[in-house]
PAZAPA-4460 file (N, C-alpha, C; in steps of 0.05 Angstrom, whole numbers, plus 32768, in hexadecimal, padded with zeros to 4 digits):
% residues 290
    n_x    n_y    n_z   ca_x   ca_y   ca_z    c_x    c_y    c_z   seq   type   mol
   8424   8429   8560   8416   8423   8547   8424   842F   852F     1      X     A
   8427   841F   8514   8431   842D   8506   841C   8443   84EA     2      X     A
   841F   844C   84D6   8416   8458   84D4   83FB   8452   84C2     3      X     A
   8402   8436   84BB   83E6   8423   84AB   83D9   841D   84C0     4      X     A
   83E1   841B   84D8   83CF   8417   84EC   83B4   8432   84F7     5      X     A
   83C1   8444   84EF   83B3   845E   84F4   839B   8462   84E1     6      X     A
   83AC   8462   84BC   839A   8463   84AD   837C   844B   84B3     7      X     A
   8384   8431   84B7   836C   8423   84B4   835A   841A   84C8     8      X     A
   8364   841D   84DF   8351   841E   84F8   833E   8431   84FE     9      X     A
   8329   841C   8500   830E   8433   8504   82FC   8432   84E9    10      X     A
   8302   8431   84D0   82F4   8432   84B3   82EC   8424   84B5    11      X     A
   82DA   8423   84A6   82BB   8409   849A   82C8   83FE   8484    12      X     A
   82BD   83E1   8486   82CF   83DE   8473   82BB   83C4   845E    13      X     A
   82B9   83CD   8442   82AC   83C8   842A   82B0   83A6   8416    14      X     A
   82A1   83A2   8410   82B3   8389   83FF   82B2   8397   83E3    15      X     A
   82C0   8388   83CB   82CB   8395   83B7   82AE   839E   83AA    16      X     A
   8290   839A   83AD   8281   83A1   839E   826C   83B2   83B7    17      X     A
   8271   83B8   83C5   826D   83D7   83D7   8258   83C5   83E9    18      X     A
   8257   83B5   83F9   8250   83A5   840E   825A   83AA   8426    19      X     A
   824E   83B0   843E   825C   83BC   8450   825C   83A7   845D    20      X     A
   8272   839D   846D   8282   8384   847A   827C   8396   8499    21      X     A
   8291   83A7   849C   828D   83A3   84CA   82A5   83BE   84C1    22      X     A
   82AB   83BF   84DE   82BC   83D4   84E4   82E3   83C5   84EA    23      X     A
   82EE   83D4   84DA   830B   83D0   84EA   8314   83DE   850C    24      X     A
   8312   83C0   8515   831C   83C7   8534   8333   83CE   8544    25      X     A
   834B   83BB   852C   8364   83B8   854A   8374   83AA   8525    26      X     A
   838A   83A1   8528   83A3   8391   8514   83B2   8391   852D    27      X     A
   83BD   8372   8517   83D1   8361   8527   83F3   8367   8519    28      X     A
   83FE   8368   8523   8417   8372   8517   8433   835F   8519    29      X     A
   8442   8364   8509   8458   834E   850B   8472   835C   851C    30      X     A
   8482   8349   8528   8494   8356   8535   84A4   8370   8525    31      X     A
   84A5   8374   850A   84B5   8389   84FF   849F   839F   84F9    32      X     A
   8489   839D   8502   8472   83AE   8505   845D   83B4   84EA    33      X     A
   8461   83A2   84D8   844D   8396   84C8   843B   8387   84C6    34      X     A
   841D   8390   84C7   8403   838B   84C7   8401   8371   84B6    35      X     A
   8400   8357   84C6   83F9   833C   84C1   83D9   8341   84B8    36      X     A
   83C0   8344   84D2   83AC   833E   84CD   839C   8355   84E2    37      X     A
   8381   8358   84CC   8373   836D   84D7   8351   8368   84E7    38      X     A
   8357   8368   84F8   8335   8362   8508   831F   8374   8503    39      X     A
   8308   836F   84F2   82F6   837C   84E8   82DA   836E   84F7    40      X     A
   82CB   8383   8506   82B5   837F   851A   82A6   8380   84FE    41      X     A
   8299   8363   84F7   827C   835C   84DD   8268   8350   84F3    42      X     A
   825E   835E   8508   8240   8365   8519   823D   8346   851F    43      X     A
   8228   8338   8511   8221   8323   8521   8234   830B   8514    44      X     A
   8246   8311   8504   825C   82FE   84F7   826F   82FF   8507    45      X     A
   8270   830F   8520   8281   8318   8539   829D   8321   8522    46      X     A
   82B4   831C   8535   82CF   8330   852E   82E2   8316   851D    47      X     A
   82E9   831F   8507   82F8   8313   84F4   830B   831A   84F8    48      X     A
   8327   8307   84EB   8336   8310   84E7   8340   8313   84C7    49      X     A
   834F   8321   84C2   8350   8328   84A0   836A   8329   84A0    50      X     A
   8372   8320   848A   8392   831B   847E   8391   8340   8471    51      X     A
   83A3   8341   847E   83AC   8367   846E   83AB   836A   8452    52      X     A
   83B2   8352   8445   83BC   8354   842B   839B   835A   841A    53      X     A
   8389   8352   842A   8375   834E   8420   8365   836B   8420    54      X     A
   8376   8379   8428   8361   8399   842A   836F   83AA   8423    55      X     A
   8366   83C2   8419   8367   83DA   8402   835E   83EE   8414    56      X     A
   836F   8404   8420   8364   8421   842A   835C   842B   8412    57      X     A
   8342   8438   8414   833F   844A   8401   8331   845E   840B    58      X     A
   8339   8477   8414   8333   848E   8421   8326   8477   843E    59      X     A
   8313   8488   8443   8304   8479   8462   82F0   8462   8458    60      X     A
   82FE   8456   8448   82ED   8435   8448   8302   8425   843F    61      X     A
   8304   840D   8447   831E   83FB   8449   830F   83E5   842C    62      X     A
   831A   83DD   841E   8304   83CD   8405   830C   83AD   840E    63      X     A
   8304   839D   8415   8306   8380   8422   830D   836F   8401    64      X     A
   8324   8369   83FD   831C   8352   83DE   8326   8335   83E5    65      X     A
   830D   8326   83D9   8318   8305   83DD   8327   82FE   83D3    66      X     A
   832C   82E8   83F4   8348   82DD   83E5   8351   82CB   83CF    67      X     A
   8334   82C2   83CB   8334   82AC   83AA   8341   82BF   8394    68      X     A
   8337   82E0   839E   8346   82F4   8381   835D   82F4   8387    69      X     A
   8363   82FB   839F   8387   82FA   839B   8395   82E7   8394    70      X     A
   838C   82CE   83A0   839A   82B9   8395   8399   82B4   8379    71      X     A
   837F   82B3   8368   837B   82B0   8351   8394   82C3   8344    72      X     A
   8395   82E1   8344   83A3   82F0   833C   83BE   82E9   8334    73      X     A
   83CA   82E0   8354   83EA   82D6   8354   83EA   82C2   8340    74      X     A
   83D5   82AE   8341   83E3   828E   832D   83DD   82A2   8315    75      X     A
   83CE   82B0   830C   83CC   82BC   82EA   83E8   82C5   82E4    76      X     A
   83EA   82CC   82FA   8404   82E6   82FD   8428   82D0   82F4    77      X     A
   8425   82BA   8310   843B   82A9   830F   8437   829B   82F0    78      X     A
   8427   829C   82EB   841F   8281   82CA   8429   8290   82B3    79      X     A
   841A   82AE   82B5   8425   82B9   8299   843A   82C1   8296    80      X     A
   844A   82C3   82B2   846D   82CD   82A9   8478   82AD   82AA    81      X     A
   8472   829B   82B6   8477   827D   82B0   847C   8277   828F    82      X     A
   8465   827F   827D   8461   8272   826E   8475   828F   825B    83      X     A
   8476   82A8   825F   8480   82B9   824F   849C   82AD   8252    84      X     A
   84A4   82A1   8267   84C5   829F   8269   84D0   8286   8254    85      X     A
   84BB   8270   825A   84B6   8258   8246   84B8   8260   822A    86      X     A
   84A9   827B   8222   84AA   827D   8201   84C4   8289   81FC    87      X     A
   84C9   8295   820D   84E8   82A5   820B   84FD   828E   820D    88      X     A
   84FB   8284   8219   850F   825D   8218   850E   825C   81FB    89      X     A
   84F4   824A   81F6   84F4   8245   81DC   8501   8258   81C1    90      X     A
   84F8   8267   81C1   8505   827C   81B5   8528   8281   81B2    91      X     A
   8532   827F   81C5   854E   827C   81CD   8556   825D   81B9    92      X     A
   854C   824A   81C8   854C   8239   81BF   8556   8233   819A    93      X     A
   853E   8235   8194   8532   823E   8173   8548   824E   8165    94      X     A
   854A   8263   8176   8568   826C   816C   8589   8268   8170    95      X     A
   858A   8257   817D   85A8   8244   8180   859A   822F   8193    96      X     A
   85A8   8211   817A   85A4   81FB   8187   85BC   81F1   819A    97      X     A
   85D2   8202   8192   85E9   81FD   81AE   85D6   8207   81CD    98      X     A
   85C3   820F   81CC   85B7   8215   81DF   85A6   8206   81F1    99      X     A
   859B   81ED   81E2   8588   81D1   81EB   858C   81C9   8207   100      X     A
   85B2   81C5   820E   85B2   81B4   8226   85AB   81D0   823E   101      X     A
   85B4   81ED   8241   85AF   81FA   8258   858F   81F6   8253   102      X     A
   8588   81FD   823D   8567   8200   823D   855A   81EF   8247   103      X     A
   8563   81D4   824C   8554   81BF   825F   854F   81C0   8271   104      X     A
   8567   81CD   8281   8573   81D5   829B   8559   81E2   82A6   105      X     A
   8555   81FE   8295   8545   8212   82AC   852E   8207   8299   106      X     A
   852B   81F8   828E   850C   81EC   8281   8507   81DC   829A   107      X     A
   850D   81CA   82A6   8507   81C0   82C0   84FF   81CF   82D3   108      X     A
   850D   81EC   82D3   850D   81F7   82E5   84E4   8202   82E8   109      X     A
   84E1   820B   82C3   84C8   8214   82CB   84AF   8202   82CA   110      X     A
   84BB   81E4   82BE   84A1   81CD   82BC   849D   81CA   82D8   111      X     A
   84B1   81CB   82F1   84AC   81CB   830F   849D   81DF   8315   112      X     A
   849C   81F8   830F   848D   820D   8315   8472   8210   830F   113      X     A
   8474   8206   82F2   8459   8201   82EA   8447   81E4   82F4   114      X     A
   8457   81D4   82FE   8451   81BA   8308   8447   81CA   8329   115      X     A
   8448   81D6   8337   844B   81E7   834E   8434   81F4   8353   116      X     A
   8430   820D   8332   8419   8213   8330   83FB   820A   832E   117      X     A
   8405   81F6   831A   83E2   81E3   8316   83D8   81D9   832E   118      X     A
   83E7   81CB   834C   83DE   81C7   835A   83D4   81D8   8373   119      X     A
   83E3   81F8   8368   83D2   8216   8372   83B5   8217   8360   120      X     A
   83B6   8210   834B   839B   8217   8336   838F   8205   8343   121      X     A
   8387   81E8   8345   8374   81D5   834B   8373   81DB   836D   122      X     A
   837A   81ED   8376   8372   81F3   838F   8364   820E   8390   123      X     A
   8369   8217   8380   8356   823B   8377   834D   822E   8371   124      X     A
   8345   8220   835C   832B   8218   8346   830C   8207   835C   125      X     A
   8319   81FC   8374   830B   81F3   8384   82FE   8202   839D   126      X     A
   830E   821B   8398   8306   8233   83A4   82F4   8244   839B   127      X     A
   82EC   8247   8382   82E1   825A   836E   82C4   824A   836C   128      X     A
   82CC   8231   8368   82B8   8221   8363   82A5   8216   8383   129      X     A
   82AF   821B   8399   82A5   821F   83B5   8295   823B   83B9   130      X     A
   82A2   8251   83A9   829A   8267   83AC   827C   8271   839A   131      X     A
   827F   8264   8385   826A   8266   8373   8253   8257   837D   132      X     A
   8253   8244   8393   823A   8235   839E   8230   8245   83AF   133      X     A
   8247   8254   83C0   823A   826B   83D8   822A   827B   83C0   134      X     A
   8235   8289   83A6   8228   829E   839C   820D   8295   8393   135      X     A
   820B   8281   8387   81EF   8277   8385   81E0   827E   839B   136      X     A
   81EC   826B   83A9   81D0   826D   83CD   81CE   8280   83D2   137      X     A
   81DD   8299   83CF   81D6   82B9   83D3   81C9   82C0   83C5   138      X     A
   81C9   82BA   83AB   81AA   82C1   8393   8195   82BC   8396   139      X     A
   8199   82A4   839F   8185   8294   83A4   816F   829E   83BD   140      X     A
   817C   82AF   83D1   8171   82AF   83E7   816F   82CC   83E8   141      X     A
   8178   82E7   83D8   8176   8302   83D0   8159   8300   83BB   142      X     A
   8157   82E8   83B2   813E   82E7   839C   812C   82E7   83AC   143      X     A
   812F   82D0   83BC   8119   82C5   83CD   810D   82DF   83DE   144      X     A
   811F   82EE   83EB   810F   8303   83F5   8103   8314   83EE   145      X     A
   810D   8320   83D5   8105   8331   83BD   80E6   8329   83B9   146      X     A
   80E5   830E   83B0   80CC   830C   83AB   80BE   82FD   83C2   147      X     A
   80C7   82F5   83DA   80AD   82F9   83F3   80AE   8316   83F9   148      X     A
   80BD   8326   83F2   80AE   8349   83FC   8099   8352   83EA   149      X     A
   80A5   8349   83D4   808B   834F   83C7   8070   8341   83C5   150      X     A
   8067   8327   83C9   805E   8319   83DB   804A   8329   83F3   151      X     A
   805E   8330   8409   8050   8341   8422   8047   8362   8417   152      X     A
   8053   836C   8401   8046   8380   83F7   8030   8376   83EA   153      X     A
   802A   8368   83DC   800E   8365   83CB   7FFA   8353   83E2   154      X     A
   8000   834D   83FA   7FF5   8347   8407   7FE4   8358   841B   155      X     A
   7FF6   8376   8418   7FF5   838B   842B   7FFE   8383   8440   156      X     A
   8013   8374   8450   8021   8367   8461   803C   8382   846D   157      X     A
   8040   838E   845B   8059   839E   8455   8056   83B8   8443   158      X     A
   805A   83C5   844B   805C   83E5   8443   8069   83E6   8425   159      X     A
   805F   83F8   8411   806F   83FF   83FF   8089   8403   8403   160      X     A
   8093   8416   8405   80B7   8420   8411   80B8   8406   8420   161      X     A
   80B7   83FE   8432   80BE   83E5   8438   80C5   83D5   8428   162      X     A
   80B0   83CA   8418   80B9   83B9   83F8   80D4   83BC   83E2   163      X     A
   80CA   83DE   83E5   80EA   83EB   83D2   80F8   83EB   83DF   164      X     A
   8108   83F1   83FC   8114   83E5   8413   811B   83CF   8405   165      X     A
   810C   83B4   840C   811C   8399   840A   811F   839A   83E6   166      X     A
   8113   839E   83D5   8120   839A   83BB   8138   83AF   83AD   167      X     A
   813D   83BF   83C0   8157   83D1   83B8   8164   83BB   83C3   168      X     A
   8171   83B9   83DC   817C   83A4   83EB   8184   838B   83DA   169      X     A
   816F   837D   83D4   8175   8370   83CB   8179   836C   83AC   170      X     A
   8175   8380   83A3   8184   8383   8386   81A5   8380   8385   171      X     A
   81A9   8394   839E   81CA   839F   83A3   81D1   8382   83A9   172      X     A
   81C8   836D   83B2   81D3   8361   83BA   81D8   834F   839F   173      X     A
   81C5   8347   838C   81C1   8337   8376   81D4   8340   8364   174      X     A
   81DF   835D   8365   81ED   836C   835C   820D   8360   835B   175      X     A
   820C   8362   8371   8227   835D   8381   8231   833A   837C   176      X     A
   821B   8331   837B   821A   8310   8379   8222   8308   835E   177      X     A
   8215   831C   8347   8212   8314   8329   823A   8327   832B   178      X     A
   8240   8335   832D   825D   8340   832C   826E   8331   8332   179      X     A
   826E   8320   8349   8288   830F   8353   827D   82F4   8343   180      X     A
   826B   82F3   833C   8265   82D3   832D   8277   82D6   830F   181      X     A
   8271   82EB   8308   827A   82FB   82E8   829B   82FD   82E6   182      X     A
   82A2   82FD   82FD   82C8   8308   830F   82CC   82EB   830A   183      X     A
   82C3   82D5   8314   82CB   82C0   831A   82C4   82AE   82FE   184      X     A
   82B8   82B4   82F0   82AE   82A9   82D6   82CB   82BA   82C2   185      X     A
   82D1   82CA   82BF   82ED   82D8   82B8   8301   82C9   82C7   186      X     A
   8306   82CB   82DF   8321   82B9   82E4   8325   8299   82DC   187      X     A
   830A   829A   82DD   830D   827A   82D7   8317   8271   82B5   188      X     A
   830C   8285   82A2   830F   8288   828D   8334   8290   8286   189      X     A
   833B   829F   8293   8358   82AB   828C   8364   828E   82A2   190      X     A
   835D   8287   82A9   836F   8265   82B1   8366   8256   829F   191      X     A
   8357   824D   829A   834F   823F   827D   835F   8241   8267   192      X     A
   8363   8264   825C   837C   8268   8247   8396   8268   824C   193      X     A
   839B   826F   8267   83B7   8268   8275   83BF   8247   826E   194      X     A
   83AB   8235   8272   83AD   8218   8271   83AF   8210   8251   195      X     A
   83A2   8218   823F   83A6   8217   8219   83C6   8220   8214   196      X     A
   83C2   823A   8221   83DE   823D   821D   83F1   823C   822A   197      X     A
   83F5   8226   8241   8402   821D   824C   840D   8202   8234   198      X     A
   83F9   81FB   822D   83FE   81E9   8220   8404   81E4   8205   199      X     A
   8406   81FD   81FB   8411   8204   81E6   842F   8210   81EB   200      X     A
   8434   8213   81F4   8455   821B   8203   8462   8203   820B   201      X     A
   8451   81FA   821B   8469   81DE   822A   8468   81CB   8217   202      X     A
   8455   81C1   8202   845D   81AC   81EF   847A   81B4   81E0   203      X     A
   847C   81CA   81CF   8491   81CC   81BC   84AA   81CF   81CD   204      X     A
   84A5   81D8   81ED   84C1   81DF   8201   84D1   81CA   8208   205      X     A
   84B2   81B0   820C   84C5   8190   821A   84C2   8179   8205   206      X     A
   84C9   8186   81E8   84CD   817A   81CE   84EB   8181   81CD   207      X     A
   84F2   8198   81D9   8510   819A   81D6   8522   817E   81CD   208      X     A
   852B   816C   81DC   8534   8157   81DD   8522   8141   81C1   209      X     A
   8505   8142   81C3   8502   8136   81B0   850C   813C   8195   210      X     A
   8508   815A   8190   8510   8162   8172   8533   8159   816B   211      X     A
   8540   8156   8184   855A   8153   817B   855A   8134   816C   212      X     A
   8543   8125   8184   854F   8103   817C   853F   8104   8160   213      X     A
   8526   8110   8156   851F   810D   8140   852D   8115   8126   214      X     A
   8545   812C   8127   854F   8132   8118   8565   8119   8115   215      X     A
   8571   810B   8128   8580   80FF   8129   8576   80E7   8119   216      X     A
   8555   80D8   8124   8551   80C8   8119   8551   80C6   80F2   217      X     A
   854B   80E1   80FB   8549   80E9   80D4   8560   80ED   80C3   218      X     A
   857C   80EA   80D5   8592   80F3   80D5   85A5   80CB   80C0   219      X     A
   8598   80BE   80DB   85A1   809E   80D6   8593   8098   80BD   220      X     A
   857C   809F   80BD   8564   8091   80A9   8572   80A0   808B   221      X     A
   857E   80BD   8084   8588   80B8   8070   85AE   80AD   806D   222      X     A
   85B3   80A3   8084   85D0   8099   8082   85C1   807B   8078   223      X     A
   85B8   8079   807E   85B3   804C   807A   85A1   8051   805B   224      X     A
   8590   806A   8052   858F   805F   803A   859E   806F   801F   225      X     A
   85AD   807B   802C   85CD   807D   801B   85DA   8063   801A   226      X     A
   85DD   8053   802E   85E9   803C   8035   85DC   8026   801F   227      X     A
   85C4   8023   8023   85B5   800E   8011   85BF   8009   7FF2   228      X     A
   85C4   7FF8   7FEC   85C2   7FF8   7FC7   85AF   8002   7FBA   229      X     A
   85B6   8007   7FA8   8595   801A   7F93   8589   7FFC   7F7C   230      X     A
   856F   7FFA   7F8A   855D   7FE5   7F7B   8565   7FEE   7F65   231      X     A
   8557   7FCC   7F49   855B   7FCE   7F30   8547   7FD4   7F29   232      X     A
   854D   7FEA   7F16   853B   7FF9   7F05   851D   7FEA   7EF8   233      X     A
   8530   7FD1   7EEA   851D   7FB7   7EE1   8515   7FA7   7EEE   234      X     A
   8516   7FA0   7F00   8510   7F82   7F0C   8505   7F67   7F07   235      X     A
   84F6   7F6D   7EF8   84E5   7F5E   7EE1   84E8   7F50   7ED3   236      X     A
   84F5   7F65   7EC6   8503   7F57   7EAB   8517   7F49   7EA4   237      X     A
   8530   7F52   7EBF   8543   7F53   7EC5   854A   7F2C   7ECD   238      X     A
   8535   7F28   7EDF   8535   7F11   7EF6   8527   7EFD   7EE6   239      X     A
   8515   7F05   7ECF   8500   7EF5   7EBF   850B   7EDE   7EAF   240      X     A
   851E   7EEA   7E9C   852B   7EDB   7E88   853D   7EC8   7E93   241      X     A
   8550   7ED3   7EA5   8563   7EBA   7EB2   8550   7EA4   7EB7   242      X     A
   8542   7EAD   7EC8   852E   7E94   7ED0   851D   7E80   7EC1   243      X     A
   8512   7E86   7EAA   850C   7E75   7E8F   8521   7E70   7E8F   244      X     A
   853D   7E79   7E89   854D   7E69   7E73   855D   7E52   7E87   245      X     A
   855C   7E58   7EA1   856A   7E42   7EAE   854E   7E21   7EB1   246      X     A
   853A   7E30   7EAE   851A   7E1A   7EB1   8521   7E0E   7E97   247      X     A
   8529   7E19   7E7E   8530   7E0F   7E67   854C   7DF2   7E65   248      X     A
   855A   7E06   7E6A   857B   7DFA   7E6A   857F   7DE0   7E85   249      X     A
   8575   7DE1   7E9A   8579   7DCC   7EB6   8574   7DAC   7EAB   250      X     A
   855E   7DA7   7E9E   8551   7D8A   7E9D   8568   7D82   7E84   251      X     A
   8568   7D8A   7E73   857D   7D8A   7E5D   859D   7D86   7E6C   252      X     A
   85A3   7D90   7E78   85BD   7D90   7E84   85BA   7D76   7E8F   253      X     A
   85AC   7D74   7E9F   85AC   7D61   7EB9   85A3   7D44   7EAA   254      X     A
   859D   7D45   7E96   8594   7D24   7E88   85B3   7D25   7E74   255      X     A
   85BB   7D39   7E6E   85D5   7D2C   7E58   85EA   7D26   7E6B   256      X     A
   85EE   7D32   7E88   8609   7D2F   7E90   8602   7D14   7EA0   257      X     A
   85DF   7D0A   7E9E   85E1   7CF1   7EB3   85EA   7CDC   7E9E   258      X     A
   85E5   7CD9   7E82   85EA   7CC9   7E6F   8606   7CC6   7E68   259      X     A
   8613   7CE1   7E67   862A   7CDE   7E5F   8637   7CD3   7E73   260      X     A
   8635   7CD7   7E95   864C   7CC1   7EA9   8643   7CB1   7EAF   261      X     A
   8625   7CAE   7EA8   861D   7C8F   7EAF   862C   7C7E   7E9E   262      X     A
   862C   7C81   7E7C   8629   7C68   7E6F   8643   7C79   7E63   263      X     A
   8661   7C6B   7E68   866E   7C7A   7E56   867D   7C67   7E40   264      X     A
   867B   7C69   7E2E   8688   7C5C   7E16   86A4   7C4F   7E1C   265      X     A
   86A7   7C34   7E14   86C7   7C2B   7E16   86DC   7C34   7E05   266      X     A
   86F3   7C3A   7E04   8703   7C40   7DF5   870C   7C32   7DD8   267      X     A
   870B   7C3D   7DC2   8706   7C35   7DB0   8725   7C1F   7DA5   268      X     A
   873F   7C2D   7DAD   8752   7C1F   7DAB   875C   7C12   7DC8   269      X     A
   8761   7BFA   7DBF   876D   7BE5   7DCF   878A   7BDA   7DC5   270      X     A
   8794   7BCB   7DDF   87A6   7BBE   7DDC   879B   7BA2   7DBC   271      X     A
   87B3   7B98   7DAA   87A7   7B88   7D99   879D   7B6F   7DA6   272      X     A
   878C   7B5C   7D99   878A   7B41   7DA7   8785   7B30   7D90   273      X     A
   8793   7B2F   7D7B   878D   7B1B   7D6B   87A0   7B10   7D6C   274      X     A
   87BF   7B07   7D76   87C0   7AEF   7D83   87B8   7ADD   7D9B   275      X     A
   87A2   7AF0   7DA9   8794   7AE4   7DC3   877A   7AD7   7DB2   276      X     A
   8772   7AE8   7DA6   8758   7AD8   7DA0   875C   7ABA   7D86   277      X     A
   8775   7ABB   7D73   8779   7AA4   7D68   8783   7A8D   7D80   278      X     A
   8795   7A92   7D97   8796   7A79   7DAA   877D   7A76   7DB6   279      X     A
   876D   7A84   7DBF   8749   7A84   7DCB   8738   7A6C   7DAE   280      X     A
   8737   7A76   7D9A   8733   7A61   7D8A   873B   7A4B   7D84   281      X     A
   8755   7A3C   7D8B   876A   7A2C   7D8C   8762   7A1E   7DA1   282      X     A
   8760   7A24   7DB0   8752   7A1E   7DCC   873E   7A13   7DCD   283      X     A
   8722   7A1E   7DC1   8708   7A13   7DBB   8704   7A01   7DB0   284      X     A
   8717   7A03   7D93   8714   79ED   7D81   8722   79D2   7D93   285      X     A
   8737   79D5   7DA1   8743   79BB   7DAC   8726   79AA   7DC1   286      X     A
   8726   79C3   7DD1   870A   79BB   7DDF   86F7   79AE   7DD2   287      X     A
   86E3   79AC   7DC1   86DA   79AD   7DB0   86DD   7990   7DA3   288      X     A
   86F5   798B   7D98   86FE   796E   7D8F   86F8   7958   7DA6   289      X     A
   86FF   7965   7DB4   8708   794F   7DCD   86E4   7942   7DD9   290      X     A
***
């Protein structure tokens, strides 16, 4: 046996709010002689076995804690150095943008981790929330006795001290019930802010890449309107007058130049013809006689 085996065999052993569970009997050990799991005699619950990790020597009482706490613990634990490493990225980042492409790199590395974790959280969360229905039905049924003892006391059924008997009892127990409901109402709460600010970290971290293309886009958008011509100042005024004066000048144009090649004047000098036209008369008159 080694020497944890000495200390914890034989002690009574408590849950975290002083509930006495059974006795430690015997542990199971691994070939390099480390305590896997511990067998705890809980009377008519017969002999359990118990994960080591789950128990606390503390002088001669061993403290039993659930495993929804430990687990809960580790994802708080894995999330907030997750998310501390993420702000520290960013940060790096923020301060040299030669830095963007490694930063992608191990930015994958922790969106996987955190992608890893959430489906550890929605498996605690369904644990906590399993556990909180047992805690009810234990209220529910520490009440119930509470007040049938008192009940068989005002009945005279049951002894005074008897009565205080079952309502100490069952106070401790209502006690114990309202504490881990309160534990579990806290973890659930610090996963809740783990999750806000989860999400306040990973937005600005897997923008990396966007902020570049947006700078870029903003980059083109003032190259093309450097590029553009610069509108006229006037436009108005500018575009107004041509336009009358050509509405003016068109009908005018277009009726003198149809007159002038339609109908064009004959030339004023000619070859002579007044010896053509005295034989043309010579001619007539002969005609004429005849």
């Amino acid at each position: 046996m080694t020497h944890d085996d000495i200390e914890i065999i034989g002690k009574n052993v408590k849950d975290m709010y002083g509930t006495f569970m059974g006795k430690v009997v015997g542990t199971i050990t691994d070939i390099d002689g480390s305590i896997q799991t511990v067998g705890i005699d809980c009377g008519s619950q017969g002999l359990q076995q118990i994960q080591y990790e789950q128990l606390v020597v503390q002088g001669e009482i061993v403290i039993f804690i659930p495993k929804w706490r430990l687990d809960s613990q580790r994802l708080i634990r894995e999330k907030q150095l997750t998310l501390r490493r993420l702000k520290a990225l960013i940060d790096i980042v923020s301060e040299n943008d030669d830095m963007k492409a490694d930063a992608e790199i191990i930015h994958e590395k922790y969106k996987s981790k955190l992608t890893s974790l959430d489906e550890t959280e929605s498996e605690i969360k369904a644990i906590l929330e399993t556990r909180l229905t047992e805690l009810d039905e234990q209220m529910k049924s520490a009440k119930m006795l509470s007040f049938d003892a008192k009940v068989q006391y005002k009945s005279n059924e049951i002894s005074e001290s008897t009565f205080e008997t079952v309502k100490s009892c069952t106070t401790e127990v209502i006690e114990h019930v309202t504490h881990e409901t309160a534990e579990i109402a806290n973890v659930k709460r610090r996963i809740a802010d783990l999750e806000s600010e989860m999400h306040e970290v990973t937005n600005p971290s897997t923008q990396i890449q966007e902020s570049t293309a947006t700078s870029l886009e903003t980059t083109e958008q003032q190259i093309v309107q450097t590029i553009l011509p610069e509108a006229p100042t006037q436009p108005i005024e500018t575009h107004s007058e041509p336009i009358a004066a050509e509405a003016q000048f068109t009908p005018r144009y277009s009726t003198e130049s149809e007159v002038t090649f339609a109908f064009p004047e004959p030339p004023k000098q000619v070859t002579p013809v007044t010896s053509k036209d005295d034989k043309d008369n010579d001619w007539l008159a002969r005609m004429e006689a005849q």
